[in-house]
C-alpha positions as CSV (number, residue, x, y, z in Angstrom):
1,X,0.0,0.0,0.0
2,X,2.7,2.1,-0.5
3,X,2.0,3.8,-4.0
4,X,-0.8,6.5,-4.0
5,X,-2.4,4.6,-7.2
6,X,-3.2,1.6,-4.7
7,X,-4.5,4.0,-2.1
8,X,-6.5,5.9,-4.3
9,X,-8.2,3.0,-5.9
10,X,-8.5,1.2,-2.6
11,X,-10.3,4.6,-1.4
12,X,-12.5,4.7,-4.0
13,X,-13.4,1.2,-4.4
14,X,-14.5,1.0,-0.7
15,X,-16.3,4.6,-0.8
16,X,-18.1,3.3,-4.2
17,X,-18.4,-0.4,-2.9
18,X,-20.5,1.1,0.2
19,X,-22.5,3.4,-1.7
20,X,-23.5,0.9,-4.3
21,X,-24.2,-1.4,-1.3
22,X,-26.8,0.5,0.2
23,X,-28.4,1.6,-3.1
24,X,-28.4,-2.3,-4.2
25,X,-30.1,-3.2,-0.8
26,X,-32.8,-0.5,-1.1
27,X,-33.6,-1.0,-4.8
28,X,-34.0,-4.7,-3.9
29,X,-36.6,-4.0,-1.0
30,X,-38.0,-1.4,-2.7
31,X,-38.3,-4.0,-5.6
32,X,-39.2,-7.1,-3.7
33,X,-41.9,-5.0,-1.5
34,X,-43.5,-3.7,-5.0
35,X,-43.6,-7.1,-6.2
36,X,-45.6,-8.7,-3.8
37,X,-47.5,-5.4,-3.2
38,X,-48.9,-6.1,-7.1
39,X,-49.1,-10.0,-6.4
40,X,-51.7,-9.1,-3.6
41,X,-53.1,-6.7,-5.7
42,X,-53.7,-9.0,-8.2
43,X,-54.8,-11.8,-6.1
44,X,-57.5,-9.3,-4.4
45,X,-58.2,-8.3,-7.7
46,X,-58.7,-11.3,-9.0
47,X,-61.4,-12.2,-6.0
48,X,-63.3,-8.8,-6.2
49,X,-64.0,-10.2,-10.2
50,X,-65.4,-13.3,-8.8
51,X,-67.2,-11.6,-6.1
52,X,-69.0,-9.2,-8.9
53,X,-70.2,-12.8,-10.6
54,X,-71.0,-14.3,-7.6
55,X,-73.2,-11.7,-6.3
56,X,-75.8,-11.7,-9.7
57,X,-75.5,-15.6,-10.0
58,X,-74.9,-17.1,-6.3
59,X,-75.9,-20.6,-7.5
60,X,-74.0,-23.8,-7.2
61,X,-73.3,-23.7,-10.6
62,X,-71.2,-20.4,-10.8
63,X,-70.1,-21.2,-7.6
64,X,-68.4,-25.1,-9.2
65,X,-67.5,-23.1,-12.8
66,X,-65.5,-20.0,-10.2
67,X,-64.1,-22.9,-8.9
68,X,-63.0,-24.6,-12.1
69,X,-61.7,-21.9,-13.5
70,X,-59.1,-21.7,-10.9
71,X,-57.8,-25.2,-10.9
72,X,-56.2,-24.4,-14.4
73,X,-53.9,-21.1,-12.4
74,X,-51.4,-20.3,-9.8
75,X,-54.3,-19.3,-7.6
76,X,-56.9,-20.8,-5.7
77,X,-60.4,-20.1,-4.5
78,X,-62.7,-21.1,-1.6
79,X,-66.1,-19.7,-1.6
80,X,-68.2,-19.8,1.8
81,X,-72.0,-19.0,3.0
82,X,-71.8,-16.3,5.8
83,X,-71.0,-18.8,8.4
84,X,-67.7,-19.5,6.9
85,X,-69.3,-23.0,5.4
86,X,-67.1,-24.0,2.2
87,X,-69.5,-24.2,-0.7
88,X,-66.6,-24.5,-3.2
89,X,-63.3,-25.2,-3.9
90,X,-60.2,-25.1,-6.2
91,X,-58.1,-27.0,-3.8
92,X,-58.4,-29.7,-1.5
93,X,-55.2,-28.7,0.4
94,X,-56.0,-28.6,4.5
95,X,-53.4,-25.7,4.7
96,X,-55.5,-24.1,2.1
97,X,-58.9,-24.5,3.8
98,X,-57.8,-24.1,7.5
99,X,-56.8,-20.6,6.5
100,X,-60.8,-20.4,5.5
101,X,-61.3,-17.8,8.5
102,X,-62.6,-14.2,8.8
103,X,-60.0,-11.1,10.1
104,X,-60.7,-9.6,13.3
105,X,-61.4,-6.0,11.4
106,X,-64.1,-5.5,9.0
107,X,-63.8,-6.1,5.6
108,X,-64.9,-3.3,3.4
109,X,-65.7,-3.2,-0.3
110,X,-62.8,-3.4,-2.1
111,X,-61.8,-6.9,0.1
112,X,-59.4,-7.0,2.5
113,X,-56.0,-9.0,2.7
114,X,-55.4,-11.6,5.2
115,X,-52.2,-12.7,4.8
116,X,-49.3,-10.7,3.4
117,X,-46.7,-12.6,5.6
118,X,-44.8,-14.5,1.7
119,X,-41.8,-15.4,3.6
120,X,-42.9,-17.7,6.7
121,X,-46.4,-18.4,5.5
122,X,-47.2,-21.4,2.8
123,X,-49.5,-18.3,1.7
124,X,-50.7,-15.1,1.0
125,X,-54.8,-14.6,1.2
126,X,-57.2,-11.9,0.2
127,X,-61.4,-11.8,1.2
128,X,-63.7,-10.5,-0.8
129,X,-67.4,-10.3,1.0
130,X,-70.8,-11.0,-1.0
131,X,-73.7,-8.9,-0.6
132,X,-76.9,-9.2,-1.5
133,X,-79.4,-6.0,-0.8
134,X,-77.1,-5.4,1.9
135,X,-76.7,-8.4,3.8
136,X,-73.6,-10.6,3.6
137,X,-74.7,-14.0,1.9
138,X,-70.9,-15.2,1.5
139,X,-67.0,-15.1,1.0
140,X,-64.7,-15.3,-1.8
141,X,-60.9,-16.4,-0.1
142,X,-58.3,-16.2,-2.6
143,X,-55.5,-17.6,-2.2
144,X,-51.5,-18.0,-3.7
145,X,-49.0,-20.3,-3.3
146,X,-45.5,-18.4,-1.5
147,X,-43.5,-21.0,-3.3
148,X,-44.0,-19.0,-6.5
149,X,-43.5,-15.8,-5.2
150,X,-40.2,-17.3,-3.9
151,X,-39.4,-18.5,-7.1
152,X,-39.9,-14.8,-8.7
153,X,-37.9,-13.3,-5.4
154,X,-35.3,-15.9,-6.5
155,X,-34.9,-14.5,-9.8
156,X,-34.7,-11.6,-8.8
157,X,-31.9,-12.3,-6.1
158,X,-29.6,-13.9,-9.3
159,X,-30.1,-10.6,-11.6
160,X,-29.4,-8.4,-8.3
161,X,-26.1,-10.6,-7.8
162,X,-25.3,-10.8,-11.6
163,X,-25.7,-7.1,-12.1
164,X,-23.7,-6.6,-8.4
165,X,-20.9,-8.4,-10.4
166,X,-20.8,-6.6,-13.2
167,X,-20.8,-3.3,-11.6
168,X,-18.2,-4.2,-9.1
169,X,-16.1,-5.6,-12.0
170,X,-16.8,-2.3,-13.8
171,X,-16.0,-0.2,-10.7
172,X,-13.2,-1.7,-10.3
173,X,-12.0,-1.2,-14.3
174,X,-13.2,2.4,-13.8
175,X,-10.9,2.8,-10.9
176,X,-8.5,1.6,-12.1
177,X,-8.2,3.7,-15.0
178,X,-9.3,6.8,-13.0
179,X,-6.3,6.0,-10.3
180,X,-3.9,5.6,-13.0
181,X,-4.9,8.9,-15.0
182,X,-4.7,10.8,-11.9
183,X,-1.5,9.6,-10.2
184,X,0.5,9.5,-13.4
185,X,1.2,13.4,-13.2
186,X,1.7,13.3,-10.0
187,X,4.1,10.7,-10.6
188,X,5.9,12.6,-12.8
189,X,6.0,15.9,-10.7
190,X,7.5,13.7,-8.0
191,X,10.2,12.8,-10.4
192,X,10.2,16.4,-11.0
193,X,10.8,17.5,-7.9
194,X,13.4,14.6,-7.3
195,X,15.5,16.5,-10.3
196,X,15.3,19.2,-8.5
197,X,16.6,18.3,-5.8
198,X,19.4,17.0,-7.4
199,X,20.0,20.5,-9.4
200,X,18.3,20.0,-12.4
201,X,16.4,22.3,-12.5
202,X,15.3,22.0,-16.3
203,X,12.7,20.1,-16.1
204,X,9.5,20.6,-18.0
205,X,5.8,18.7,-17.6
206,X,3.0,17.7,-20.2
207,X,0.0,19.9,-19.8
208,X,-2.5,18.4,-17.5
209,X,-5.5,21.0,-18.1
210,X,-6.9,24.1,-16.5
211,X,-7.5,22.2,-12.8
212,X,-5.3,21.9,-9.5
213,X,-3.2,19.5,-11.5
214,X,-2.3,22.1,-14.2
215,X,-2.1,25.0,-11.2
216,X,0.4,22.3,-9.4
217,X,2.8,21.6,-13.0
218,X,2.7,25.3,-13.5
219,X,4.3,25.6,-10.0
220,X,6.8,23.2,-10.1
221,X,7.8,24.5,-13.3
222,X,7.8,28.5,-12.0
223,X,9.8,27.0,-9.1
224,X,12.1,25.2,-11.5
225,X,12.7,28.5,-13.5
226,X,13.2,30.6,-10.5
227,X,15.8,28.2,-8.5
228,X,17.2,28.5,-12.0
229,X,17.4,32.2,-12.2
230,X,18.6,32.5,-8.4
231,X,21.3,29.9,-8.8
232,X,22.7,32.1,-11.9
233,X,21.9,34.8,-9.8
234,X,24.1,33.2,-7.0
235,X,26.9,32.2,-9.2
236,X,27.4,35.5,-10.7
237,X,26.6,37.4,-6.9
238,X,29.9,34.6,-6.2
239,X,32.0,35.3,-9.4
240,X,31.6,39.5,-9.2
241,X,32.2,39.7,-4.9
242,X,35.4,37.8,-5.7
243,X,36.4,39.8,-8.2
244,X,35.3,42.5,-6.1
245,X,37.2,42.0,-3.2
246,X,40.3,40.6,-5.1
247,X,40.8,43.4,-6.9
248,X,41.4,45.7,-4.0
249,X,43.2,43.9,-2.1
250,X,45.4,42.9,-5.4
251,X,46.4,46.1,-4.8
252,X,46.4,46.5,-1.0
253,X,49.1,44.0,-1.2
254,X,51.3,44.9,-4.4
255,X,51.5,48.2,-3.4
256,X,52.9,47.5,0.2
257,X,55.0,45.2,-1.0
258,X,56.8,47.7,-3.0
259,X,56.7,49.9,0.0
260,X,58.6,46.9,2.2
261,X,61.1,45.3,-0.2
262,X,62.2,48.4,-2.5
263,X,64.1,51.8,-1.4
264,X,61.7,54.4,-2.3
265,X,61.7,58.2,-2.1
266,X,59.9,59.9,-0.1
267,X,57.5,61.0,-2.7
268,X,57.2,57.5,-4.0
269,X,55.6,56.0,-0.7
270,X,53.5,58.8,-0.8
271,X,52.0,58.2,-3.7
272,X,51.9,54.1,-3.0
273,X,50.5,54.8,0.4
274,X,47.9,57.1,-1.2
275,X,46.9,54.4,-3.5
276,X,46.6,51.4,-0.5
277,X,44.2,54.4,1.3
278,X,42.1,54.5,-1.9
279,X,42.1,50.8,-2.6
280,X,40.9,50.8,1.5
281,X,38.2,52.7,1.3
282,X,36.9,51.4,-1.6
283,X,37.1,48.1,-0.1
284,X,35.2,49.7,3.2
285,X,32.2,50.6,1.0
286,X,32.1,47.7,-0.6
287,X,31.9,45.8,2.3
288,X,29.7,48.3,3.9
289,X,27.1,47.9,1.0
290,X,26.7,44.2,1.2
291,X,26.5,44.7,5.3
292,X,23.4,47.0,4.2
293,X,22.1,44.7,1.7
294,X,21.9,41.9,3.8
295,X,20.5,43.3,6.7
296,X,17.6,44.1,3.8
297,X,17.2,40.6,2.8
298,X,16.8,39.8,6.3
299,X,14.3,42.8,6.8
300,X,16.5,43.9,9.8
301,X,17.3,47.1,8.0
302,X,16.3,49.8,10.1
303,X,14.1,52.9,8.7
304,X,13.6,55.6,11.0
305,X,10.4,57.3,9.3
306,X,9.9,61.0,9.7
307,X,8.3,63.9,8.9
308,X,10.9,65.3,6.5
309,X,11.2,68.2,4.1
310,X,12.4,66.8,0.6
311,X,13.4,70.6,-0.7
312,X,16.1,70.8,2.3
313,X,17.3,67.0,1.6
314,X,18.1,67.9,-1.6
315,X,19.7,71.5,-1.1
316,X,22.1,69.7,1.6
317,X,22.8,67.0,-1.7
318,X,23.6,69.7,-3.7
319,X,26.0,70.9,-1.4
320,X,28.0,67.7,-1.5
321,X,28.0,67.0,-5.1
322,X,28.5,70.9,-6.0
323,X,32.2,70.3,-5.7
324,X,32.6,67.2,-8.3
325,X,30.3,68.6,-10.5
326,X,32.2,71.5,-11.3
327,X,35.9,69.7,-11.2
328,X,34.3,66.8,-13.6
329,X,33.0,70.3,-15.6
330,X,29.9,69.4,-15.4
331,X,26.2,71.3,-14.3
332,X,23.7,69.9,-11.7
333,X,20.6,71.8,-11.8
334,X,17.9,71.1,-8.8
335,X,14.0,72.3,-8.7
336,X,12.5,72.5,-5.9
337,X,10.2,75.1,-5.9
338,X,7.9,74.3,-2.9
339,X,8.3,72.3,0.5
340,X,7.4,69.5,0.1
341,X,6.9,67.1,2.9
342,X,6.6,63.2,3.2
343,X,7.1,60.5,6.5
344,X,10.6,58.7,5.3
345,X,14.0,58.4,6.7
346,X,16.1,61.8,5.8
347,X,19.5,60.0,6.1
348,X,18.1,56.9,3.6
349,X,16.6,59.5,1.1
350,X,19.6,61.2,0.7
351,X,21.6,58.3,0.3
352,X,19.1,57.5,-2.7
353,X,19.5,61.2,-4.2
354,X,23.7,60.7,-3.4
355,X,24.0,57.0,-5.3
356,X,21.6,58.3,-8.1
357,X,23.4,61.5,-8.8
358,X,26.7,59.5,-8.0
359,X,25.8,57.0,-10.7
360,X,24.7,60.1,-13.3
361,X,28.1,62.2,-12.7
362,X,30.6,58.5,-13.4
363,X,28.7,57.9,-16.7
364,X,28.3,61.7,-17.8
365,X,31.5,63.2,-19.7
366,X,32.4,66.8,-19.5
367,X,29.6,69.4,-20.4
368,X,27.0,67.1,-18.9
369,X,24.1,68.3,-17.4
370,X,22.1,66.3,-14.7
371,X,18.3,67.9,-13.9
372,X,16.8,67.4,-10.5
373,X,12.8,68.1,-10.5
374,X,10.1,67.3,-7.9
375,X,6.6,67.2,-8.9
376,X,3.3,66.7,-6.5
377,X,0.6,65.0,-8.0
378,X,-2.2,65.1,-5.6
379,X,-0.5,62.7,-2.6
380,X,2.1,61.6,-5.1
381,X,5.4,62.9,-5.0
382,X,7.3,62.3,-8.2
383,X,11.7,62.6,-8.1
384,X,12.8,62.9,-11.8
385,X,16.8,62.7,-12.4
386,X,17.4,63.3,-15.8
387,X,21.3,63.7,-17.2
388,X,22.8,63.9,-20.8
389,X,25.2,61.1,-20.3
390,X,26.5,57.7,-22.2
391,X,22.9,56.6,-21.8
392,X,22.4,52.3,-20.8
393,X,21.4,49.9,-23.7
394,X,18.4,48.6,-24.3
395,X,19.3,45.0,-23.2
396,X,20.8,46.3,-19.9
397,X,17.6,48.1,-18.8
398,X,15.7,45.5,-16.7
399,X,19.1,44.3,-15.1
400,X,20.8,47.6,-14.2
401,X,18.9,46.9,-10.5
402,X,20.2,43.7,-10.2
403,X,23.6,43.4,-7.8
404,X,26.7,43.5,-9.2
405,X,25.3,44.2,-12.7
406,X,27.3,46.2,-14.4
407,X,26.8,48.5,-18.0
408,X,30.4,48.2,-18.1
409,X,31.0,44.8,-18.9
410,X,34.7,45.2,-18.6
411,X,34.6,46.1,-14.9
412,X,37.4,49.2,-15.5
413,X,38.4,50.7,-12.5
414,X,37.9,54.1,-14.4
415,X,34.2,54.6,-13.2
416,X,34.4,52.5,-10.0
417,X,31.8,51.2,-8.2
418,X,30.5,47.6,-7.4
419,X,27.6,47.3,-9.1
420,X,25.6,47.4,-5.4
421,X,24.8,51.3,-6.0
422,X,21.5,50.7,-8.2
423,X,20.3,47.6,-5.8
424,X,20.6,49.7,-2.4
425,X,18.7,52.5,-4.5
426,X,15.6,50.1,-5.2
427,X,15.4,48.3,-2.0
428,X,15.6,52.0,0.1
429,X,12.6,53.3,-2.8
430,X,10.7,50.1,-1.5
431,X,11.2,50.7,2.0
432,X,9.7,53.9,1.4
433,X,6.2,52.3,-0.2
434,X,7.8,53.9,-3.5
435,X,8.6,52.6,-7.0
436,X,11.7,53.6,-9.0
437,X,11.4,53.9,-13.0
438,X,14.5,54.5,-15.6
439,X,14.0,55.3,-19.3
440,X,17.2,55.9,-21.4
441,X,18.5,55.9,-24.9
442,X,22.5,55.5,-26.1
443,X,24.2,59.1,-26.6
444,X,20.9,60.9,-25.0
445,X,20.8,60.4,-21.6
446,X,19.2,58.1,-19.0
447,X,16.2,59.4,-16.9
448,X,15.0,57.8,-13.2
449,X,11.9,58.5,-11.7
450,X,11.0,58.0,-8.5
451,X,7.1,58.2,-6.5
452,X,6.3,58.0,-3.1
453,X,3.1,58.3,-1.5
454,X,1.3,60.3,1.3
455,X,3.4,63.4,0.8
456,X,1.9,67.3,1.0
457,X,3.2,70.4,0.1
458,X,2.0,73.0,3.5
459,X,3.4,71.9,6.5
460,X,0.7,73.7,8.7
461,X,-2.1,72.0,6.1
462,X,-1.8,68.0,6.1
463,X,-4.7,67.8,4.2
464,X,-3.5,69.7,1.5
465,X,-2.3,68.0,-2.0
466,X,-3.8,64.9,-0.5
């Protein structure tokens, strides 16, 4: 009992077996009561014709031809006076005529059955009383054999056991196929499941319809895709942190080993020593970017939400960047008309607005121009950063967000950066309820847009612009 085909059909079999049981045993009394309900019938019938002839001829001779004709049927008659007195009879069987006797209740004009009892009782009996201007003058007993309503009960049994045989043997055909059908995809998703396990994750399975089947396949297939995607995902996360981290402290070490082994001027270490410091800090970020990132994944990254004014968070970013703007010869230009306020984290907002702008000034050349605006559009309050720089492919656009995914496929140190800059941008949007677009084209610029929710524009009205 170990495969789920055997316990399926062994469920159904005894669910069906016991259902087809009970309707079996209830269409055979029902059956069996409604044949010798008409058998009565009959027989009562048959006396209440008698009676009719009886009652305009009550002579000996109708009384010995009533008689006659019943010796030629399945039936018998006894006819009596109205003391019970047999005046004639189809049978001379002593069962037959001790049952000659009258019911304790009256009998009314239809007749009355005695004796309904077909399974104990040599036989079933009906009455039929004869009138004549309203005095009883007589009796008709009818009478029937039980063996013959045995006999039709019998036949009846063998059809109820053939048909119980054939149905079983159907059922059991049925339920067979039915088991089979259903447990052969889930068979097979087992197996699928067992490859993935084992890492194979490409896997695919026939299409089993529009039910909980075909929901389940398009699961395991989804899932299949997705471990898929994540162990690329982890190899390359693997491939680009070594590189990473290697190429820092390539230098790190190189560089102090020239300090150590060689005799340098003075001017010399300087500039070695200047390098290591560089290649340090870089490596300081980087590790302090993946310490932020994985405190996200574990939703332990703490956001401080405030009431915050986005026009001041962006006047103290300009004040930052000013400076490398203008030596890279380049123009920031920020509009912020109004105040505008919002509940976030200052410090995380203006480390989006910092990375962003970080990200526009590496991949601008000289001459660029990078556009700040802020619009509110009744509670939504949209960020655009627009610049004139190299612009991102096509291809690259629905990675760029992705860590360590780079524009710059040949990872030169010339615009630095990890590839984490983008990824710590989205993830602090989303812990702000916001969403982060980018549109760009090659040698025209790239564009980001950023909307948050719940934010106003009058800090004494926090109604307004809602």
């Amino acid at each position: 009992m170990k495969k789920l085909s055997i316990k399926l059909g062994a469920i159904f079999f005894l669910c069906i077996l016991g259902l087809e049981s009970f309707m079996f045993f209830f269409l055979h009394s029902a059956l069996v009561e409604s044949r010798i309900q008409e058998e009565l019938n009959a027989l009562q019938a048959r006396g209440n014709s008698h009676r009719a002839i009886l009652e305009n001829h009550f002579t000996p001779d109708t009384i010995a031809h009533v008689a006659l004709m019943e010796t030629e049927s399945t039936t018998d008659v006894a006819v009596t006076d109205a003391d019970l007195q047999i005046l004639g009879s189809s049978s001379k069987n002593k069962q037959l005529i001790e049952n000659v006797k009258l019911p304790s209740n009256e009998i009314p004009q239809g007749g009355l059955i005695i004796e309904n009892d077909w399974e104990t009782e040599p036989f079933i009996s009906t009455v039929s009383s004869l009138e004549n201007e309203g005095e009883i003058i007589g009796y008709v007993f009818m009478f029937q054999d039980t063996e013959t309503v045995h006999s039709l009960i019998k036949r009846l049994n063998q059809h109820f056991v053939l048909a119980g045989f054939l149905t079983v043997a159907l059922t059991l055909f049925i339920i067979a196929l039915l088991s089979k059908a259903i447990t052969k995809p889930l068979i097979k998703m087992k197996d699928a499941t067992f490859q993935i396990s084992q890492g194979n994750y490409s896997i695919s399975l026939p299409e089993t319809g529009k039910d909980e089947l075909g929901d389940l396949a398009k699961s395991i297939e989804s899932l299949a895709h997705d471990l898929t995607f994540l162990t690329q995902e982890r190899n390359d996360f693997l491939a680009s942190i070594s590189h990473e981290l290697r190429t820092p402290i390539t230098y790190i070490k190189g560089y102090t080993e020239i300090i150590l082994k060689r005799d340098l001027s003075e001017v010399e270490k300087q500039n070695y020593l200047s390098i290591i410091l560089e290649e340090t800090n870089r490596l300081n970020d980087l590790i302090k970017q993946l310490f932020d990132l994985a405190k996200m994944d574990q939703n332990s990254f703490l956001i401080e939400k405030t009431e915050v004014n986005l026009k001041e968070i962006l006047e103290k970013v300009e004040v930052k960047l000013a400076p490398a703007f203008k030596e890279r010869e380049m123009t920031l230009h920020i509009t912020c008309q109004k105040d505008f306020f919002l509940h976030a984290d200052p410090i995380r907002m203006e480390q989006i607005f910092l990375n962003l702008l970080d990200n526009s000034m590496k991949y601008s050349g000289a001459g660029g121009i990078t556009n700040v605006s802020v619009e509110l559009k009744k509670s939504q309050l949209f960020v655009t950063i627009r610049d004139t720089g190299n612009g991102i492919p096509e291809e690259d656009l629905p990675h760029i967000f992705n860590r360590f995914y780079r524009v710059d496929k040949s990872r030169t140190r010339l615009l630095g950066g990890a590839g984490l800059g983008l990824s710590i941008v989205k993830e602090l949007v989303n812990k702000h309820n916001g969403t982060i677009t980018v549109k760009s084209q090659i040698q025209e610029g790239t564009e980001f847009q950023m909307m948050f929710r719940g934010a106003w524009s009058d800090e004494n009205d926090l109604t307004g612009g809602r």
